[in-house]
C-alpha positions in Angstrom: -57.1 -100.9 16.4 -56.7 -101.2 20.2 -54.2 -99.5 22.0 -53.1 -102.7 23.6 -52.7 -104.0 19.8 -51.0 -100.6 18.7 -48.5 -100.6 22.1 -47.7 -104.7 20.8 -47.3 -103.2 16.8 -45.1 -100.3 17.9 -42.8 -102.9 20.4 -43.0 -106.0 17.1 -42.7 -104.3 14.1 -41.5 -100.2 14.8 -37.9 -99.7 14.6 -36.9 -97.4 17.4 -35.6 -95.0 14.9 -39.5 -94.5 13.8 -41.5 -95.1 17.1 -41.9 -91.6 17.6 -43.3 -90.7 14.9 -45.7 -94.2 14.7 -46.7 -93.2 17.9 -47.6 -89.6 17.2 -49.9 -90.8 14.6 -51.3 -93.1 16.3 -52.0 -90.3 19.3 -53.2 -88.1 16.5 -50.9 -85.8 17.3 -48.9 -86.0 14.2 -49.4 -83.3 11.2 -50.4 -84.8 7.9 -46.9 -84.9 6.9 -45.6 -86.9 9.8 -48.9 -89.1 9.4 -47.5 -89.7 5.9 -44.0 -90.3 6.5 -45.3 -92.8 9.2 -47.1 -94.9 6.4 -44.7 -94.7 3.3 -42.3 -95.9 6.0 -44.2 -98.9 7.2 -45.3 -99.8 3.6 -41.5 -99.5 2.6 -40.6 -102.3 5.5 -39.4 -98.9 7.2 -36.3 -98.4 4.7 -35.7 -94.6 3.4 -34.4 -95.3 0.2 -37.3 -97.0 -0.9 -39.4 -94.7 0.1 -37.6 -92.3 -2.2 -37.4 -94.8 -5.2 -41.2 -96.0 -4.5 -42.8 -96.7 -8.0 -46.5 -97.4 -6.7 -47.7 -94.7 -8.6 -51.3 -95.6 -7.6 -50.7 -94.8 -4.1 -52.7 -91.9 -2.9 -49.7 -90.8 -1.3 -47.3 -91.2 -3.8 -46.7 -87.5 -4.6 -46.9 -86.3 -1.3 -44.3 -89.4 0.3 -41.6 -87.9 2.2 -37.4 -87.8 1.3 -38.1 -86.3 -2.3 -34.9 -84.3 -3.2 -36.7 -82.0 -5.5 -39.3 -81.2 -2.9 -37.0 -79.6 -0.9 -34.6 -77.9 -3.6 -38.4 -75.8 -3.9 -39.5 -77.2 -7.2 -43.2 -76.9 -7.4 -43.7 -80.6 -8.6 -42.5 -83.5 -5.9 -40.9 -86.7 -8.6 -44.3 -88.4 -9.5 -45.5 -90.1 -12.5 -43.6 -87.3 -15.0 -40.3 -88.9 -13.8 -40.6 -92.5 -14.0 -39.8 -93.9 -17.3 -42.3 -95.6 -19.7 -40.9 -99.0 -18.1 -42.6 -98.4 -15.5 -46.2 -98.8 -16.2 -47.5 -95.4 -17.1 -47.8 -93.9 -20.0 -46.6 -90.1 -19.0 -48.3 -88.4 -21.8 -52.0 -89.5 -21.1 -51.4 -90.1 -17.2 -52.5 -93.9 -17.6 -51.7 -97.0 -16.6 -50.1 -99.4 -19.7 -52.6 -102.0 -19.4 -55.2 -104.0 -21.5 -57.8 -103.3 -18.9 -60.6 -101.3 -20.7 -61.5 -99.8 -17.5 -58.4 -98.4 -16.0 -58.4 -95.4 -14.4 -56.4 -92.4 -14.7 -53.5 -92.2 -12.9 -53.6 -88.2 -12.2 
């Protein structure tokens, strides 16, 4: 991406509230963790709460995606695929997606 596209992204689609951290990335100047709180936010149309409540438990990210409460209360497993209920499309006891594909991949 250029940085005259980047500079026209950041002015669009950035809330001011995020900028700074969008732009850090961007720099490269971000840690990973910024870096990351920078995507889950733009995937989650830059909302915190659904952030939190993501469910794309096929994200690479989606352990490691920002505003956990039990990653900061020191528990040594951020929510992830142990904590979403069988609803949701994994089955918690092999790691896999419910699905009829043959060729589905582990989860974990």
């Amino acid at each position: 991406m250029k940085t005259d596209d980047r500079t026209e992204y950041l002015r669009k689609a950035v809330p001011k509230s995020a900028r700074g951290i969008v732009t850090r990335a961007f720099a490269g100047n971000a840690s990973p963790r910024t870096a990351i709180k920078a995507k889950c936010l733009d995937c989650c149309a830059w909302n915190r709460d659904e952030v939190v409540n993501c469910t794309v438990v096929l994200c690479p990210l989606h352990r490691y995606r920002p505003f956990q409460e039990t990653a900061r209360k020191g528990s040594n497993t951020a929510r992830g695929i142990e904590s979403l209920p069988l609803s949701a499309g994994v089955d918690t006891r092999t790691k896999r997606v419910a699905t009829d594909d043959p060729h589905a991949r582990d989860v974990a």
